[in-house]
C-alpha positions as CSV (number, residue, x, y, z in Angstrom):
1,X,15.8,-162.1,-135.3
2,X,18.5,-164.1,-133.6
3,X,18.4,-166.4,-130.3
4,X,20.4,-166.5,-127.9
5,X,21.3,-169.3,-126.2
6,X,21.4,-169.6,-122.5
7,X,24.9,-170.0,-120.2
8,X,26.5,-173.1,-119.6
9,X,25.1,-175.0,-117.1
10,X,27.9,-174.6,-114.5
11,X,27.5,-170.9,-114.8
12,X,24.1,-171.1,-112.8
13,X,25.6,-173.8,-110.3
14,X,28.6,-171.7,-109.6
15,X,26.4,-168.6,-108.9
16,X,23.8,-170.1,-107.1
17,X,26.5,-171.9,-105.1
18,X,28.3,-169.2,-103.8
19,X,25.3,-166.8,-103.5
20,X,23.5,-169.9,-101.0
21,X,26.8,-169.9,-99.4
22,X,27.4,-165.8,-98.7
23,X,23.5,-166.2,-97.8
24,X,24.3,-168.8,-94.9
25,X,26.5,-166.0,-93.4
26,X,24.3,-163.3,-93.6
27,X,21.6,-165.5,-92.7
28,X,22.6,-168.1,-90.6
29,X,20.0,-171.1,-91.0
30,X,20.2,-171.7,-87.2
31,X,19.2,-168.4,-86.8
32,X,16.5,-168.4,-89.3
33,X,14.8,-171.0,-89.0
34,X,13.8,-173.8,-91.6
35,X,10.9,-172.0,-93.2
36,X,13.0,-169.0,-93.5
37,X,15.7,-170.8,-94.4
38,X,14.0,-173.0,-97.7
39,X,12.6,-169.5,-98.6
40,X,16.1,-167.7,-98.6
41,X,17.1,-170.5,-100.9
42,X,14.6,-169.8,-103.4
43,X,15.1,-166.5,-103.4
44,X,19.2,-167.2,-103.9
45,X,17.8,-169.5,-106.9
46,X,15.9,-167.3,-108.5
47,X,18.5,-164.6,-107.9
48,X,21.3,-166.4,-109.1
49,X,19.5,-167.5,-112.3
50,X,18.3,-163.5,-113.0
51,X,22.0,-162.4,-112.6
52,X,23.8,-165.1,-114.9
53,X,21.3,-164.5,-117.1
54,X,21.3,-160.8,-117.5
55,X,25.5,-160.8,-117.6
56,X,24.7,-163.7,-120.4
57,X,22.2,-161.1,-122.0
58,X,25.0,-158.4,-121.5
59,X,28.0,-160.3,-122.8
60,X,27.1,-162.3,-125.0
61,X,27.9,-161.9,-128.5
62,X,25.4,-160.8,-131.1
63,X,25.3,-162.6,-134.4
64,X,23.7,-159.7,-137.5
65,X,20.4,-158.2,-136.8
């Protein structure tokens, strides 16, 4: 059984970054509201880190099984 290891750091930042940053056009935090707002955020988190991890999943290489 092998392990793989998880993406660079900077893959999540640069995701979740410019996910929380289309989000802020789509929903507009002025527009929103705060408590929608943080919970947008969240979801863009947890969003982000599901995504770079499945393409890490996807792409990676695999070592003998």
């Amino acid at each position: 059984m092998t392990h793989m290891h998880p993406a660079p750091w900077w893959h999540y930042a640069v995701t979740i970054g410019a996910l929380n940053i289309a989000r802020q056009f789509v929903f507009p935090p002025e527009q929103v509201g705060t408590a929608a707002t943080i919970s947008l955020f969240f979801a863009v988190v947890a969003i982000g880190f599901l995504l770079v991890t499945a393409l890490r999943a996807l792409t990676a290489p695999r070592g003998r099984e």
